[in-house]
Residue, then its C-alpha position, 0 to 999 in steps of 0.5 A: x507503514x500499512x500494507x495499503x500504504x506499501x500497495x500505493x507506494x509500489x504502484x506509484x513505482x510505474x507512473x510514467x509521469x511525475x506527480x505535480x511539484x507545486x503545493x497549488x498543483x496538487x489541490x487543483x489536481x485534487x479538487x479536479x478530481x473530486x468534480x470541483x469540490x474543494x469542500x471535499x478536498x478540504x476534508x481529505x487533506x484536514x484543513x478549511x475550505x478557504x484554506x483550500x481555495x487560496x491553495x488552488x489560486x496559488x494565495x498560499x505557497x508552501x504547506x506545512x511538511x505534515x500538509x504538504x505530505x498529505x497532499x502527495x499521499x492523496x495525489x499518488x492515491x489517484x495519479x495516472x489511473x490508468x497506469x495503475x491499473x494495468x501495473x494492478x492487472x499485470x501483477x495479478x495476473x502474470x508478473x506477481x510482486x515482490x515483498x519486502x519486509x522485516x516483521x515477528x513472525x510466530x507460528x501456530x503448528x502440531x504439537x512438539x513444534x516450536x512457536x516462538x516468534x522471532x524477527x525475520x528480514x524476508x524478500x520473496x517473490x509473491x506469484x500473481x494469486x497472492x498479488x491478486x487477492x492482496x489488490x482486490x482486498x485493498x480495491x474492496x477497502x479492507x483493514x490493514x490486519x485483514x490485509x496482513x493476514x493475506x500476506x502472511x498466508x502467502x508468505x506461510x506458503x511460499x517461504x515457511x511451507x515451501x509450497x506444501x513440501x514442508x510445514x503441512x498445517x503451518x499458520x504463520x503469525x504475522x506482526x510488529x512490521x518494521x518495514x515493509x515493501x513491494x515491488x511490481 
């Protein structure tokens, strides 16, 4: 999973609403989105524009299951906007998030340290800084290894640095993620 993927995955945790249920609900609501472009459409989700056309006149009714996820992935992407928004502001400016993540960790320190990477379970609260450059580096469409690297600078100094109390100098290695989360 990508940190973008955890972001959305994280604010899709303060909808007020479910998305839509139904395959043809979804591409109508996609193809309102993109101003009645089901062409547009058509190009997100991989598939012909006639494809699209008979989801949104209700002529195909179950997706295949990659489809069909597409489909949520790019629902949730753009459901309740404004939801968004405020649940991206609050985290970046008061609240802060939550990650959870199992990954290798390595290390690049003084001499005489040790550097080994090693697989650690972390669950720590990120304050709202951390949050903030972590949104606006996905907003701006940054790659997922600049985004990785947010987030091991923030864990670097929250859990490996303590805040400058420990560690001074300590770059922190993040990589091989086998699960990742956050949590507003």
């Amino acid at each position: 999973m990508t940190i973008d993927a955890a972001l959305h995955g994280a604010l899709a945790g303060a909808f007020t609403r479910p998305i839509p249920k139904s395959a043809g609900a979804r591409v109508r609501y996609l193809v309102k989105q993109h101003h009645g472009s089901t062409k547009v459409v058509a190009q997100l989700l991989g598939v012909s524009q006639r494809t699209v056309e008979r989801y949104v006149r209700d002529q195909i009714k179950k997706p295949r299951t990659e489809l069909a996820d597409r489909m949520a992935a790019e629902v949730k992407k753009r459901w309740q906007p404004q939801i968004r928004a405020k649940a991206r502001k609050t985290a970046a400016t008061s609240a802060g998030i939550v990650i959870d993540t199992r990954a290798r960790f390595g290390f690049t320190a003084a001499a005489g340290t040790s550097d080994d990477a090693c697989m650690r379970h972390l669950t720590l609260a990120l304050p709202p800084r951390h949050a903030a450059r972590l949104f606006d580096a996905q907003e701006q469409g940054a790659p997922d290894r600049e985004m990785r690297q947010i987030a091991a600078d923030a864990l670097g100094e929250i859990y490996f640095r303590n805040g400058g109390t420990r560690a001074t100098g300590l770059l922190v290695e993040y990589t091989d993620i086998e699960h990742i989360q956050f949590e507003l």
